[in-house]
C-alpha positions as CSV (number, residue, x, y, z in Angstrom):
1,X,-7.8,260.8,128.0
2,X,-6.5,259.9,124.5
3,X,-3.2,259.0,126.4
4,X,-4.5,257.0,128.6
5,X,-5.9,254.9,126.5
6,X,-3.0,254.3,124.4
7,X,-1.1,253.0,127.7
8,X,-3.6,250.6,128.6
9,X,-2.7,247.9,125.9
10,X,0.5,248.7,127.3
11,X,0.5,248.0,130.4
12,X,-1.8,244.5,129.4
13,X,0.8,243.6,127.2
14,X,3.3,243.7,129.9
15,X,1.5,242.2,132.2
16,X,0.8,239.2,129.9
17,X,4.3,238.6,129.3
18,X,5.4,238.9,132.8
19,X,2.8,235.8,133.2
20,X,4.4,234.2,130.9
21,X,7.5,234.5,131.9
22,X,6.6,233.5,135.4
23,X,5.3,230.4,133.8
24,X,8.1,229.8,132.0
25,X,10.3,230.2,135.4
26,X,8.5,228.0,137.4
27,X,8.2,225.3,134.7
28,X,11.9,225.4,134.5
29,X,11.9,224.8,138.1
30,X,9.6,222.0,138.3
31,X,11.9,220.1,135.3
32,X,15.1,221.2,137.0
33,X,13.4,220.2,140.2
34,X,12.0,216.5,138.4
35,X,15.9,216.0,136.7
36,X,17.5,216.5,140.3
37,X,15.0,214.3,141.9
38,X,15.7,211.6,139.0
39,X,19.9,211.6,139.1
40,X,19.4,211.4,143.1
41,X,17.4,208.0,142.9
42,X,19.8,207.1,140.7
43,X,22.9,207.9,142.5
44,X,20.8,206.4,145.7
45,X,20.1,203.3,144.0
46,X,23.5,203.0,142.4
47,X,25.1,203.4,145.9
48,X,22.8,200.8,147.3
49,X,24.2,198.2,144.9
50,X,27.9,199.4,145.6
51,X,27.7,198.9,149.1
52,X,25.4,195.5,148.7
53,X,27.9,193.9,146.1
54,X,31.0,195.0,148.5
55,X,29.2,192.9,151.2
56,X,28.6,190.0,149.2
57,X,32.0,190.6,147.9
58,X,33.4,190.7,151.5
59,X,30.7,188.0,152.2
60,X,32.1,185.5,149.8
61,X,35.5,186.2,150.8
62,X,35.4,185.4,154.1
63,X,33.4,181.9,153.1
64,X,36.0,180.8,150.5
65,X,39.0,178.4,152.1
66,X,41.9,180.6,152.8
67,X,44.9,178.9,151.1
68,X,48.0,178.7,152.8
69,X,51.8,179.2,152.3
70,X,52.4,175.7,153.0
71,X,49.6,174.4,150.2
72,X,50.8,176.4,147.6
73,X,54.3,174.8,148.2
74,X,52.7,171.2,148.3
75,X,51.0,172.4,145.0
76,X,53.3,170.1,142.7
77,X,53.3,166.9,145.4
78,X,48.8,167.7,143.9
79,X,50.0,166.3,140.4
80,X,52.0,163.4,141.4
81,X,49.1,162.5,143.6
82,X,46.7,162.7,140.3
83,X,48.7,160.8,138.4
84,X,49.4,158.1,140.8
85,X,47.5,155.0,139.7
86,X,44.9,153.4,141.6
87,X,45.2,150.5,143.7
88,X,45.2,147.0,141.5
89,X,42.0,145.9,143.4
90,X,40.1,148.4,142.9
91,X,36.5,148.3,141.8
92,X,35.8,150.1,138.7
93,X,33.9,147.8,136.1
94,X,35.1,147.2,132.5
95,X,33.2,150.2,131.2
96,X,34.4,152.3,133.9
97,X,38.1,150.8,133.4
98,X,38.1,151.4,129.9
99,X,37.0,155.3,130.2
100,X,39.2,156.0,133.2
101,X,42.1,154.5,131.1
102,X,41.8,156.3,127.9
103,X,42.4,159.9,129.5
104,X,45.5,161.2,127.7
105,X,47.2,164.2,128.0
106,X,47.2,166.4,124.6
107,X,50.7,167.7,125.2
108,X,53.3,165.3,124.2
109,X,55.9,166.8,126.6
110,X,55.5,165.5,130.2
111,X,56.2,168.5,133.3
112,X,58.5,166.1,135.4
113,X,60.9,163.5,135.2
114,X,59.4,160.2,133.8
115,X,61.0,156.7,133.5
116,X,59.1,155.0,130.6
117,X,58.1,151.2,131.6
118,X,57.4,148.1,129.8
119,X,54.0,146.5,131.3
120,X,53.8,142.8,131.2
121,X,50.4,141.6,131.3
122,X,50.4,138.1,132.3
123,X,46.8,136.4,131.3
124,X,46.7,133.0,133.3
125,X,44.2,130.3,134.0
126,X,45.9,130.0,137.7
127,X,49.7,130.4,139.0
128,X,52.8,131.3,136.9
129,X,54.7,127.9,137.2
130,X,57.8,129.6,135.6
131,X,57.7,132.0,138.0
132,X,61.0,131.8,139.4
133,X,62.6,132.2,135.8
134,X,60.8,135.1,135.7
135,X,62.2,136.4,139.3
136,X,65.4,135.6,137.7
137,X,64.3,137.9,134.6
138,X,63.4,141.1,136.2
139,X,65.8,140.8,139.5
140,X,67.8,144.4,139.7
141,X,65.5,146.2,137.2
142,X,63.1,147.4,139.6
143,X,61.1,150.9,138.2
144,X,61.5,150.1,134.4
145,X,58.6,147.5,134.5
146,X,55.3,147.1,135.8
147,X,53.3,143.6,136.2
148,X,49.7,143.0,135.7
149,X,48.0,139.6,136.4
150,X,44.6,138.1,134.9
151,X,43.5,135.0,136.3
152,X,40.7,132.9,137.1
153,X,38.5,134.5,140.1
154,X,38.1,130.7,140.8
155,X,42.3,130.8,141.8
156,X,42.4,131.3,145.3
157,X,46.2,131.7,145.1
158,X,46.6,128.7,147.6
159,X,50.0,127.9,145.9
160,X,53.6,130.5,147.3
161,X,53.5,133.4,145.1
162,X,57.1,134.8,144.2
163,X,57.5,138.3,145.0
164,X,57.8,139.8,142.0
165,X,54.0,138.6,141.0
166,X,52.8,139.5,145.1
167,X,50.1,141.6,144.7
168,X,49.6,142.3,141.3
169,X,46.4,140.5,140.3
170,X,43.6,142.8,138.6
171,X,39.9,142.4,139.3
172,X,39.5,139.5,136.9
173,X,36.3,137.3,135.4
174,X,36.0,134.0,134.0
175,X,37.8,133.2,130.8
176,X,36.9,130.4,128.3
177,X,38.9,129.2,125.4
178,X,37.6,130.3,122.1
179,X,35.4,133.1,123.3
180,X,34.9,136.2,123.3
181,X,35.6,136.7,127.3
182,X,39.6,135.8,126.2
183,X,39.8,139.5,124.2
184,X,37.7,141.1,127.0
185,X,40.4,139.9,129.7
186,X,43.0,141.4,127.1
187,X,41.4,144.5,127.7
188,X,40.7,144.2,131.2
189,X,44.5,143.8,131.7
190,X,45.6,146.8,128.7
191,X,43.7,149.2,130.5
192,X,44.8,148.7,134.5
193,X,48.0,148.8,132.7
194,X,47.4,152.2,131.0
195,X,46.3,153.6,134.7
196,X,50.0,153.7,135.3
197,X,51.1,157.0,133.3
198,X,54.7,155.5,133.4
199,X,54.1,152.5,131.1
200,X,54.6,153.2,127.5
201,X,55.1,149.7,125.7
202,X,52.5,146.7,126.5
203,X,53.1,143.0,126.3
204,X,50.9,140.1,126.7
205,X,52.2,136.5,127.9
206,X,51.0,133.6,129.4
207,X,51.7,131.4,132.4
208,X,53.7,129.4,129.5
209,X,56.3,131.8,128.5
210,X,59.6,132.5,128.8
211,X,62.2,135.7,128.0
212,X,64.6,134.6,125.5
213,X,67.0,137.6,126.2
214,X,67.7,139.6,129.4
215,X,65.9,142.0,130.5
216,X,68.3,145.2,129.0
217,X,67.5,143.5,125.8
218,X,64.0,143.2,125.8
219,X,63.7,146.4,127.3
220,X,65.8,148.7,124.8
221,X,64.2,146.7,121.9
222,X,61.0,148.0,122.5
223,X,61.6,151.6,124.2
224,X,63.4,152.0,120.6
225,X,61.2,150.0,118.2
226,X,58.9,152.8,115.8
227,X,57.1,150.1,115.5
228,X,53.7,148.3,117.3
229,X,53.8,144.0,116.8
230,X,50.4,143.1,115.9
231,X,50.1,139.9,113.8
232,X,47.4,140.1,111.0
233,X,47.7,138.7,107.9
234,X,44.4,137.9,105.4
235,X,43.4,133.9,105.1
236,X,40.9,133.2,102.8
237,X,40.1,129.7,104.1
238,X,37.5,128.4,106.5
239,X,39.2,129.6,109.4
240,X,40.3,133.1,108.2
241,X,37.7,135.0,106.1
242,X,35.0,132.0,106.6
243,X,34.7,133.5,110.5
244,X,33.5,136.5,109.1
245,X,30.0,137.5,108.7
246,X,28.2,139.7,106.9
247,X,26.3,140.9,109.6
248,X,29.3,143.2,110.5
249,X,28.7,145.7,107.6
250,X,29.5,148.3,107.2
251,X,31.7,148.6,109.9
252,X,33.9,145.9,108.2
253,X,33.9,144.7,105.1
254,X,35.5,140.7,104.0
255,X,38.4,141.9,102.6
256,X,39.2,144.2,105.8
257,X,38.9,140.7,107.8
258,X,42.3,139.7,109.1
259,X,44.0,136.8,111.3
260,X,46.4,137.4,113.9
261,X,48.1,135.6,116.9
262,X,46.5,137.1,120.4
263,X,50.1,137.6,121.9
264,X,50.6,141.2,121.2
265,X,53.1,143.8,121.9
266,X,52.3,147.6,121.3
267,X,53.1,151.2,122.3
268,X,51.0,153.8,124.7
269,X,49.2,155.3,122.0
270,X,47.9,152.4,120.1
271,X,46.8,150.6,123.6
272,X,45.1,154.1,124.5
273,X,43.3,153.8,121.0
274,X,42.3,150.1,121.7
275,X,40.5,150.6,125.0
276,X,39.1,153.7,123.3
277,X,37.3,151.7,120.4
278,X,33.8,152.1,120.3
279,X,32.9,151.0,117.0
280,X,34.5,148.1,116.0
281,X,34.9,146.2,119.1
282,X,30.9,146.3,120.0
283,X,30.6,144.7,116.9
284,X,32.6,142.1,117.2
285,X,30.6,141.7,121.1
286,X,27.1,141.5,118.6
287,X,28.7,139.3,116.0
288,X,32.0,137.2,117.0
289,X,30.8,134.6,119.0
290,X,31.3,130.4,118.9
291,X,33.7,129.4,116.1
292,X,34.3,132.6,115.4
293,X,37.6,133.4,118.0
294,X,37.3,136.9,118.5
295,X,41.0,136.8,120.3
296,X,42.7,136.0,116.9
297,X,40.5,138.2,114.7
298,X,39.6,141.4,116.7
299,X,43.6,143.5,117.0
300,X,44.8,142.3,114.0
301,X,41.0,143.6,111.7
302,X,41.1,147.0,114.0
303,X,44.6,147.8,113.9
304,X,45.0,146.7,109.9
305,X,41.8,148.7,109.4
306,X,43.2,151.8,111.6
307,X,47.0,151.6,112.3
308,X,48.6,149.6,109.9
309,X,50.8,152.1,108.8
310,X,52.9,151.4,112.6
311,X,52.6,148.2,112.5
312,X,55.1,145.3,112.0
313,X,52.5,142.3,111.4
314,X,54.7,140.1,112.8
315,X,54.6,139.1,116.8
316,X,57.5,138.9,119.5
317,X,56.5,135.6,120.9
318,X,57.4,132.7,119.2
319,X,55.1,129.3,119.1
320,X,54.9,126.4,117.3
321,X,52.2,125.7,114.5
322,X,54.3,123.1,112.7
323,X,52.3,119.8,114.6
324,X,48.9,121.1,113.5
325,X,45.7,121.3,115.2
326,X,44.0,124.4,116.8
327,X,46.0,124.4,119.6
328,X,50.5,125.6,119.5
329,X,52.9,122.4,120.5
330,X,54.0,122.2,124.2
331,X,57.6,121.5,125.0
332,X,58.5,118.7,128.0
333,X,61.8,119.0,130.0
334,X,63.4,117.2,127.4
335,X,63.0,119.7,124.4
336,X,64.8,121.9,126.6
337,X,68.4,122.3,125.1
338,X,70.7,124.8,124.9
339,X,70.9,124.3,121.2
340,X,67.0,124.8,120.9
341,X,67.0,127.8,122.8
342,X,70.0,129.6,120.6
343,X,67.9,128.9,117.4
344,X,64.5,130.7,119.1
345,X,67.5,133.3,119.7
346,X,68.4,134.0,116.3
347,X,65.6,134.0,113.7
348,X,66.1,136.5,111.2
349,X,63.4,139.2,110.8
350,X,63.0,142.9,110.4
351,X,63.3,145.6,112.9
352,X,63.0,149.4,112.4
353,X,63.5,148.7,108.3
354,X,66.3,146.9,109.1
355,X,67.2,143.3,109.2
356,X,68.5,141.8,112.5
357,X,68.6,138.6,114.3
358,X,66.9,139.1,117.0
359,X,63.3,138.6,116.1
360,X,61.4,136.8,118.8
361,X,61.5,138.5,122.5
362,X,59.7,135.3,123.6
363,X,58.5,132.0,123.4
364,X,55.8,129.4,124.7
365,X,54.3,127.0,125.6
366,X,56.6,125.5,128.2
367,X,54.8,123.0,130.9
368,X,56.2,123.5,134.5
369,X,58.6,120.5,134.2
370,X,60.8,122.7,131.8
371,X,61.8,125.1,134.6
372,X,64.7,123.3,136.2
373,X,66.4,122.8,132.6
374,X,65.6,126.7,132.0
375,X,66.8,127.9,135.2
376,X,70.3,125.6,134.6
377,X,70.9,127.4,130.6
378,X,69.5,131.2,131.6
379,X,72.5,132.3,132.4
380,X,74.5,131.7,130.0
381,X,72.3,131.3,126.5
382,X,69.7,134.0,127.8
383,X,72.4,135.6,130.0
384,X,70.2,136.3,132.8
């Protein structure tokens, strides 16, 4: 009886922890159970997305353009295509001009084959009567210029236009004397002149020049000159500094007011930096109007404020001041000598920190009566 008794807290002991460890089993289970359940949604799910992003992947595949063997090959024909300018009528406003033309590539070094030009941007109140001079000029010299034209939109061209001017009129506006639609036209003609990634040196004539050398001359001048030829000197008289007006500070100051002649010749990257201005120019728009002649003042106060470390100060087209007045002499037929032209020839000035004779590129203002005499003594003074 004694024995017995002993064995029942035994046996109950026993029994207890086989509960327990029954418990303990099944609760094992049910979290082995729950982790399996877990890792299979996740696996299901992660599946799912597999499958979904391989048919969007296949989706999007099969939507994209399928490039051929024959565009990949036509790849580089792509860049030539970008880079061709637009048509010269084409109808881009000045604002949209201006920021079309100041895209510049960073890298210095171009990826093809490039034939720099010299742009000659001829601003005009209707024909070029010394046209045929000109013909003369650039005959046999075709793909080292480019011509740009700015005239009156009242010119309806009614007079025979020589070839070598056919076609090359820009979308143009009215142009007055004195104001300050003359520097706008400038502009108007620098940047159609700047869509043509082959120019890299910019000149600006009038109906009333002429080339006082050939057209090798002219051309290895510039295409060698370190040098942009912006006129701007300081004149502190009534119609230097007394244009100025305070009401341009502090974007200019007085003493950074300079005076210039309008007929300007200068390389890719200081034309890219003009049409680029955004700071002085608008001021001159605010402030430069009337007596003020934004065309004389505006290049040489930005480019003496800016660039004057490239520049020359001097310009390649000769006129003459010597009569007096506001306005350059003309010369008639009978000025017209070959002894005249030989002494435009050979002023002395200096070119690449060097002195040379051959100073002046051109020369105006010659009235249309002038062209048979310059036609007769091109060959053989200007030996064209």
């Amino acid at each position: 009886m004694k024995t017995s008794n002993n064995q029942y807290p035994i046996n109950s002991i026993s029994k207890l922890f086989n509960a327990q460890l029954q418990c303990l089993h099944s609760l094992t289970y049910v979290i082995v159970l729950a982790f399996g359940v877990t890792i299979g949604i996740i696996i299901s799910f992660y599946l799912q997305n597999c499958i979904f992003s391989l048919q969007l992947t296949r989706l999007s595949l099969s939507s994209m353009p399928q490039i051929t063997k024959e565009e990949i090959l036509n790849h580089s024909m792509a860049l030539k295509e970008f880079l061709k300018p637009p048509n010269i009528m084409h109808d881009m406003d000045d604002e949209e001009l201006s920021w079309r033309a100041s895209m510049n590539p960073k890298i210095p070094k171009y990826p093809f084959d490039r034939v720099p030009k010299v742009a000659f941007m001829f601003l005009t109140r209707g024909p070029i009567f010394l046209a045929p001079l000109w013909e003369k000029f650039f005959k046999g010299h075709e793909g080292y210029y480019s011509i740009f034209v700015h005239s009156d939109p009242s010119y309806n061209g009614s007079d025979p236009e020589s070839p070598v001017f056919h076609g090359r009129r820009i979308p143009s506006k009215g142009v007055k004397w004195g104001n300050l639609n003359m520097m706008e036209a400038e502009l108007r003609l620098l940047g159609n002149a700047l869509l043509d990634i082959s120019n890299q040196r910019f000149v600006l004539l009038s109906e009333s020049c002429i080339p006082l050398f050939n057209f090798s001359t002219i051309y290895t001048y510039l295409m060698n000159s370190t040098q942009n030829y912006v006129m701007a000197y300081d004149d502190p008289g009534p119609v230097g500094r007394g244009r100025y007006s305070v009401q341009m500070l502090p974007e200019m100051k007085i003493s950074q007011w300079r005076k210039g002649s309008q007929w300007f010749e200068m390389n890719r990257d200081l034309a890219l930096e003009v049409v680029s201005d955004r700071i002085y120019f608008p001021v001159f728009q605010r402030y430069c109007n009337g007596s003020c002649y934004a065309d004389e003042h505006y290049l040489a106060t930005f480019v003496s404020i800016k660039f004057w470390e490239r520049n020359s100060n001097r310009s390649l087209t000769w006129v003459d001041w010597s009569r007096g007045g506001s306005h350059p002499a003309k010369f008639w037929r009978s000025a017209v000598t070959v002894e005249f032209l030989e002494r435009l020839r050979s002023e002395k000035c200096s070119y690449n920190e060097n002195t040379t004779h051959v100073c002046f590129l051109f020369a105006r203002k010659f009235l249309p009566n002038t062209l048979s005499r310059l036609m007769k003594f091109a060959p053989k003074t200007m030996y064209f």
